[in-house]
C-alpha positions as CSV (number, residue, x, y, z in Angstrom):
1,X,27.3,72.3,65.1
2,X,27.3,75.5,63.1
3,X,28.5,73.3,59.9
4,X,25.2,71.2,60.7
5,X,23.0,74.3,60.8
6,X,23.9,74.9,57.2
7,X,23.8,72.0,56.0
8,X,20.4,71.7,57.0
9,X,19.2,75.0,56.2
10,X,21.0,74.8,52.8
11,X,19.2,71.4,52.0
12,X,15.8,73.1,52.6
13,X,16.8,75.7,50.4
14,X,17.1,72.8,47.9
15,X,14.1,71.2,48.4
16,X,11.8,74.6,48.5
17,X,13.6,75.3,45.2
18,X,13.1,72.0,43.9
19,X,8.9,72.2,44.9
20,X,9.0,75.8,43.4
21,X,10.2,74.4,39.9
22,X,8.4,71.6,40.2
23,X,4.8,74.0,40.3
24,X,6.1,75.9,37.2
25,X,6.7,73.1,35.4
26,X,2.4,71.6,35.0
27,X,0.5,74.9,36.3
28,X,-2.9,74.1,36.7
29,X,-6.0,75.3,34.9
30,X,-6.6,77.6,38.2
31,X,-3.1,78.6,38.3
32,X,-2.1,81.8,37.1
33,X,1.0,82.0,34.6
34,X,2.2,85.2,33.3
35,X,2.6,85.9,30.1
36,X,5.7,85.8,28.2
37,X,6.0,89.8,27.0
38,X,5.3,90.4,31.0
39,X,8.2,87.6,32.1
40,X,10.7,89.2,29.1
41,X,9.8,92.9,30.2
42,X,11.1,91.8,33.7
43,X,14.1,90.6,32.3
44,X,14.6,93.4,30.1
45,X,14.2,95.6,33.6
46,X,16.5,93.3,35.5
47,X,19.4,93.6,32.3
48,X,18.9,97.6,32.5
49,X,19.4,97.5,36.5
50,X,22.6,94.8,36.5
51,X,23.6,97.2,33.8
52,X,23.3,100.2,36.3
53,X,24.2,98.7,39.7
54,X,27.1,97.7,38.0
55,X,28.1,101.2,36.5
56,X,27.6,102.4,40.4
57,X,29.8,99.9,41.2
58,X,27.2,98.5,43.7
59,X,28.0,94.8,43.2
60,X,25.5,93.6,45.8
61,X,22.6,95.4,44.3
62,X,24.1,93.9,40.4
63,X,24.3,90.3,41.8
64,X,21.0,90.7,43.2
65,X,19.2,91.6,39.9
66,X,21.8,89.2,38.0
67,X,20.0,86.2,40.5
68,X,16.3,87.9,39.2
69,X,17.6,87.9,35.2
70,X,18.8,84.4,35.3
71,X,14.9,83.5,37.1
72,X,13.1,85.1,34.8
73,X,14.9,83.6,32.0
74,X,14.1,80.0,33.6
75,X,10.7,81.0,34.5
76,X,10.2,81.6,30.7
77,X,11.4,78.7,29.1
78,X,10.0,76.4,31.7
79,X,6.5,78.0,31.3
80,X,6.8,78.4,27.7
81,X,7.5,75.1,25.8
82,X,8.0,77.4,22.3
83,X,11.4,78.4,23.6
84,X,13.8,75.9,23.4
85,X,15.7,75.1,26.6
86,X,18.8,75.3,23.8
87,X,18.5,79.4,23.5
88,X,18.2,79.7,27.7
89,X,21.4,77.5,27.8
90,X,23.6,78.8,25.5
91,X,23.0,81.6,27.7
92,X,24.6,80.2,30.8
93,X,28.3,81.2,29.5
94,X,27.9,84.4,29.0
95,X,25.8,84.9,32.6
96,X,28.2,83.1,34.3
97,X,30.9,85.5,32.8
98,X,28.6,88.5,34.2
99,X,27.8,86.9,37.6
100,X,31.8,86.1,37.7
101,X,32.5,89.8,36.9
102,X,30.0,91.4,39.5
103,X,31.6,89.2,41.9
104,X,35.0,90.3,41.1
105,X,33.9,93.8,41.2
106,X,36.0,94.0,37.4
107,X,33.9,96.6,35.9
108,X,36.0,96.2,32.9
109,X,35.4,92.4,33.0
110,X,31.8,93.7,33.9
111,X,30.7,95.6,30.5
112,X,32.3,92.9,28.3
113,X,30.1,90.7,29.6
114,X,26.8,92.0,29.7
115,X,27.8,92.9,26.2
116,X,28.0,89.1,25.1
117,X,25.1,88.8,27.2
118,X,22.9,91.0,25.3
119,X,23.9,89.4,22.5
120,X,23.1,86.4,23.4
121,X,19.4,87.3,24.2
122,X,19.0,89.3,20.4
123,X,20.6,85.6,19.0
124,X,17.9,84.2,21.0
125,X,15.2,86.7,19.8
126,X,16.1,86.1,16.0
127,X,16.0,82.4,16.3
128,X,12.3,83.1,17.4
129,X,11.7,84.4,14.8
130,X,11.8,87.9,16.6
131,X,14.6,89.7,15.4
132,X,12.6,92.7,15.7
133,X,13.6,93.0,19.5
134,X,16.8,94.2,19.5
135,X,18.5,94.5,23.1
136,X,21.1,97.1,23.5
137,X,23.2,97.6,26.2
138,X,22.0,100.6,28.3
139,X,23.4,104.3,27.9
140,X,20.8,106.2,29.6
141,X,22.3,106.9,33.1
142,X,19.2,107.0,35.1
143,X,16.2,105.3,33.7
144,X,14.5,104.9,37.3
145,X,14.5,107.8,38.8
146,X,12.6,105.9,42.0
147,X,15.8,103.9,42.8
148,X,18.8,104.8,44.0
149,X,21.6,102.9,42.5
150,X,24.9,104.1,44.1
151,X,26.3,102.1,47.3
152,X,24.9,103.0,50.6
153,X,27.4,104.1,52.9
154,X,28.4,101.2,55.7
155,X,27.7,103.0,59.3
């Protein structure tokens, strides 16, 4: 019964994603639809706090904001036909590698990979014609100072 329960909820899962992507894809005139700079600064937020969560070693909170990169990354090259879907899938490699490291909890694995990853969005950038915005990976240690990034202790 519990393996039906799953199922079920997993396949509605599927479906509300599936109507989700199906709105980005035609917005309507009414419809609001951010604009690029605002969906890449939320990406460029989400690669700073992988980057952290991961030096805390709080692999939760990295997958988490690993999930909200890969989105906005979708979100962007669905809403934005000027991107091609080429650059957002020569990405998947190099996020899988990341998402595979955070859920290793391989920290060594971990900075390898968001290294290729940040390469792969300034490769990205310069075929747009916007080699101007150069990703790095992170060195500040605490950027947002209204988020605690270390583990919380299990009670």
């Amino acid at each position: 019964m519990k393996l039906r329960a799953w199922t079920l909820a997993l396949a509605g899962l599927g479906a509300a994603t599936a109507v989700a992507a199906q709105d980005l894809k035609s917005p309507s005139a009414d419809q609001y639809v951010p604009r690029l700079g605002d969906i890449m600064s939320a990406a460029q937020t989400r690669h700073q706090k992988v980057w952290l969560a991961g030096k805390a070693q709080n692999w939760e909170l990295a997958a988490f904001e690993m999930r909200q990169l890969k989105a906005s990354l979708v979100e962007a090259a669905v809403l934005y036909s000027g991107i091609p879907v080429s650059n957002v899938t020569t990405l998947e490699p190099s996020l899988q590698s990341t998402s595979d490291a955070i859920a290793a909890k391989d920290g060594r694995k971990f900075a390898k990979a968001l290294g290729d990853l940040t390469e792969g969005c300034n490769a990205c950038h310069r075929s747009l014609g916007r080699s101007f915005v150069v990703m790095k990976v992170p060195s500040d240690p605490q950027p947002f100072a209204n988020q605690q990034f270390a583990p919380q202790a299990k009670p």
